[in-house]
N, C-alpha and C positions, 0 to 999 in steps of 0.2 A: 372671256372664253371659259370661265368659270361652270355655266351652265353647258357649255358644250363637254369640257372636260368629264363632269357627273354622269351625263346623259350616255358619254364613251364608256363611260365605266362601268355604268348597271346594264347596259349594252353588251358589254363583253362577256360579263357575267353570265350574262343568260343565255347567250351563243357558245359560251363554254359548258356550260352546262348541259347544254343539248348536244354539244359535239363529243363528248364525254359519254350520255348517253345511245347516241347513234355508233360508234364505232366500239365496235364489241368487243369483248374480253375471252379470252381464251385459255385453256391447260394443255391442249391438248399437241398436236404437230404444227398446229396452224399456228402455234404463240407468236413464233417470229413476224408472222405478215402482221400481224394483227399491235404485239408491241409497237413496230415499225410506226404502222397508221396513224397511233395514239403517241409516238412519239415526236413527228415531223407535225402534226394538228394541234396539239393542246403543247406547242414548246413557247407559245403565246405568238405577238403579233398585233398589228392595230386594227383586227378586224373592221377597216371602212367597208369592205363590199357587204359582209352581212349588215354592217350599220345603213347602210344605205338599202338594200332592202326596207329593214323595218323602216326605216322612217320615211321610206317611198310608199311603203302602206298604210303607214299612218294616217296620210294624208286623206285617204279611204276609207278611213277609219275599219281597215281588216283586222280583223280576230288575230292575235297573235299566232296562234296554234297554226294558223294556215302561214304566214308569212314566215315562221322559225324554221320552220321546214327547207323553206328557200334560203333562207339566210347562211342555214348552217352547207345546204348543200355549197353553194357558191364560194364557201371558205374550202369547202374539200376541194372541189375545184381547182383554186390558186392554190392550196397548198400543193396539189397534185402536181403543178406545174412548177413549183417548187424544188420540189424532188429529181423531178426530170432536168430541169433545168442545169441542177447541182449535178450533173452524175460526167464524169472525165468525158463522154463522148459529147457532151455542150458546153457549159459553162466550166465545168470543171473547177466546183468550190468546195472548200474544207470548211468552211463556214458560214451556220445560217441563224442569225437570231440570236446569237452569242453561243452559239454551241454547235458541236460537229454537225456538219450535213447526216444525212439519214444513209449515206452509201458510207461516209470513215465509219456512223455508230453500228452499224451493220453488215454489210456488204452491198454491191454492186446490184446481183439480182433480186435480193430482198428490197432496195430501194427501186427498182423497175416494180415489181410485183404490189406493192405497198401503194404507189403514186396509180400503177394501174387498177385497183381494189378501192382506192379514194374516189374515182372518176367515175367508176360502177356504180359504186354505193350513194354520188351525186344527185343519178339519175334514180336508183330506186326510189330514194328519197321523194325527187320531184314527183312522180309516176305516183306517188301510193295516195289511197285514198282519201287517208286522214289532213293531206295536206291542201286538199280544198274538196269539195263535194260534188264540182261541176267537171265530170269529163274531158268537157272543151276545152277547160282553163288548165287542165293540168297536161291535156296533148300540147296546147300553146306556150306553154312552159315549156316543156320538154324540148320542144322544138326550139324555141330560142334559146335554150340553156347550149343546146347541139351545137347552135350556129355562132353562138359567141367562141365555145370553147373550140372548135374544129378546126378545119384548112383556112375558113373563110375567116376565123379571128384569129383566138391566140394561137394558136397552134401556126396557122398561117404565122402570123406576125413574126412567129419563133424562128421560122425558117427563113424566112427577110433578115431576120438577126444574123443568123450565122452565115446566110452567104454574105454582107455587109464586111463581113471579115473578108474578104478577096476581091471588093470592087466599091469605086464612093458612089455614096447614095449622097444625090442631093437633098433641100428640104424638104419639096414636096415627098421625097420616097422615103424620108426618116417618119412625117406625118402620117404616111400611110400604114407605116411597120408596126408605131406605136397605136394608133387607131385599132391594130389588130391583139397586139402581144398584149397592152397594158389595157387598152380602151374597152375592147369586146365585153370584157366579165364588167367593170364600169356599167356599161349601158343597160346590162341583161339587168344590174343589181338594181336600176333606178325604175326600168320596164315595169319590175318584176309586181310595184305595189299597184298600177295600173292594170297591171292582168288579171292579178290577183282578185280587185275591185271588177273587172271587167269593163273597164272604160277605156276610150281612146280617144280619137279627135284630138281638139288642142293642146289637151290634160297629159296624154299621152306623148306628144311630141315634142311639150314642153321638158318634159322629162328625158328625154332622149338628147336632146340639144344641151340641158343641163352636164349630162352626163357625157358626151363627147366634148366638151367646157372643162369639165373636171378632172375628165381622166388625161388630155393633154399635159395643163396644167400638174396635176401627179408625176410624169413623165420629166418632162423639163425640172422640177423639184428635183426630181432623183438624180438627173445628168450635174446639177448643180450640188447637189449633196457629196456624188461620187467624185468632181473635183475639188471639194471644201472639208468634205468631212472626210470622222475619224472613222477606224475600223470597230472603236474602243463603242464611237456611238450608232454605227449602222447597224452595229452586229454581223460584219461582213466586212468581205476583202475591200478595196474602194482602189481607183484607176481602172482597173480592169478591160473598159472599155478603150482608154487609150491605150493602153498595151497590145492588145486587140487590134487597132486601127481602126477602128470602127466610127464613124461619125456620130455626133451628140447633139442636143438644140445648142448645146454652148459653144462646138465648136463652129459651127454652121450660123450662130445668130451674135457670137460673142455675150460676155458673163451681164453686162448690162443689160444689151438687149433681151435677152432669154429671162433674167428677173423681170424687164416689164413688159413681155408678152407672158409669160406667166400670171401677174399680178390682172391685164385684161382681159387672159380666159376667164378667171375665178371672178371677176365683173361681168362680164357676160353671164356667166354661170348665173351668177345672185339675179343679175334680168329677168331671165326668161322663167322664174320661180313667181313672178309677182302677179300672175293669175290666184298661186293659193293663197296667200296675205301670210298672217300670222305662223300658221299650220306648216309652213316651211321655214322656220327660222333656224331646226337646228340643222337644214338641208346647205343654209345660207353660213352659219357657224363652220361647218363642216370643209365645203368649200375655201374658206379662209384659211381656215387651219392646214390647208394644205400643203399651202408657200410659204405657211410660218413653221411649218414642221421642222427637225434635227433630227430622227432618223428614218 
């Protein structure tokens, strides 16, 4: 895991770096929004969805310049969803990443206004010119950036969640909640280097199958983390979900079974990658690293 490790790391780098300089700097009344934005986005994080971008266009072999774009927007994204997430009227967390949610370091409307100025700024991003030269590829972007993060994915997913709190959902309607909340930004992030290139067909779909492989597999990790791990190492509350009531793949598949349907998503996943050979190993890295993860 050595070279996936590295490849994480000069990854992150440069998706900080861009995210750094995408969200702007201010003196003036607008400080707080803007603190805010650079405070919930660069508080770190394992950015996989921009990693997954880039190394979804890699395969493409696209220009960086055109993929970072994406990269970084999709991390505004989750983080957006972050913010909201954390705020007393959802999830209602004091902690994110080892450090106050973005509503205790702030306030309440600042973290609305902040998570809604992340989501804006997503889309300028994807929309501008520099971030590819081809019209169609950046309305097709835009378009599935929409449709990942909206009613029909996360956003949808989110509200699956919360009403989950007042009624059981079987497996299949846990499958489909996460398919939306956690899975959506997944799919768009592995899309993205296919659009980017302008391919589709098998190449395309392969990637997409990947990525609904991956991001289950993420999901069940997490259900698995929340009852194993610490708060010391998620950087976050942990139960929650069972406090909640809320159904989990562990409570639904039990802690065994949930490890080894975990462990055959991320086989499947490594599968459906072997149209590209070599050019996806840190896609196949990645994936692994999923169910080996600790926070």
């Amino acid at each position: 895991m050595s070279r996936l490790k590295e490849a994480l790391r000069v990854s992150t780098e440069k998706v900080n770096a861009a995210l750094d300089g995408y969200i702007p700097h201010s003196t003036d009344t607008d400080r707080r929004l803007f603190d805010a934005m650079r405070y919930s986005t660069l508080a770190g994080g394992k950015r996989l969805r921009p990693f997954l971008v880039l190394n979804s266009a890699a395969l493409f072999d696209v220009p960086l310049d055109w993929s970072m774009s994406s990269a970084a927007a999709i991390e505004m994204v989750h983080t957006y969803s972050l913010v909201h997430d954390d705020l007393p009227a959802m999830d209602d967390d004091d902690l994110r990443r080892g450090q106050p949610t973005c509503h205790k370091k702030f306030d309440e409307a600042t973290a609305i206004l902040a998570g809604d100025s992340l989501l804006t700024l997503a889309f300028e991003l994807i929309a501008a010119p520099d971030g590819h030269p081809e019209p169609a590829v950046r309305a097709e972007m835009t378009h599935r950036l929409a449709t990942a993060a909206g009613g029909r994915g996360m956003a949808g997913g989110q509200m699956m969640d919360l009403a989950a709190e007042d009624s059981a959902l079987d497996l299949d309607a846990v499958i489909r909640l996460q398919r939306g909340k956690t899975g959506a930004l997944f799919r768009f992030s592995c899309e993205a280097g296919a659009i980017l290139a302008q391919r589709g067909g098998a190449e395309r779909d392969a990637l997409t199958r990947y990525a609904d492989h991956v991001g289950l597999a993420f999901q069940i990790t997490d259900d698995l983390l929340d009852l194993e791990g610490t708060e010391a190492d998620l950087g976050k509350a942990v139960g929650k979900d069972a406090a909640a009531g809320k159904a989990t793949f562990v409570d639904l598949l039990g802690l065994e079974e949930a490890r080894r349907r975990a462990g055959q998503l991320v086989d499947d996943a490594i599968a459906v990658l072997q149209p590209f050979g070599d050019k996806a190993d840190l896609l196949r890295d990645v994936a692994r690293y999923i169910v080996a993860r600790k926070n």
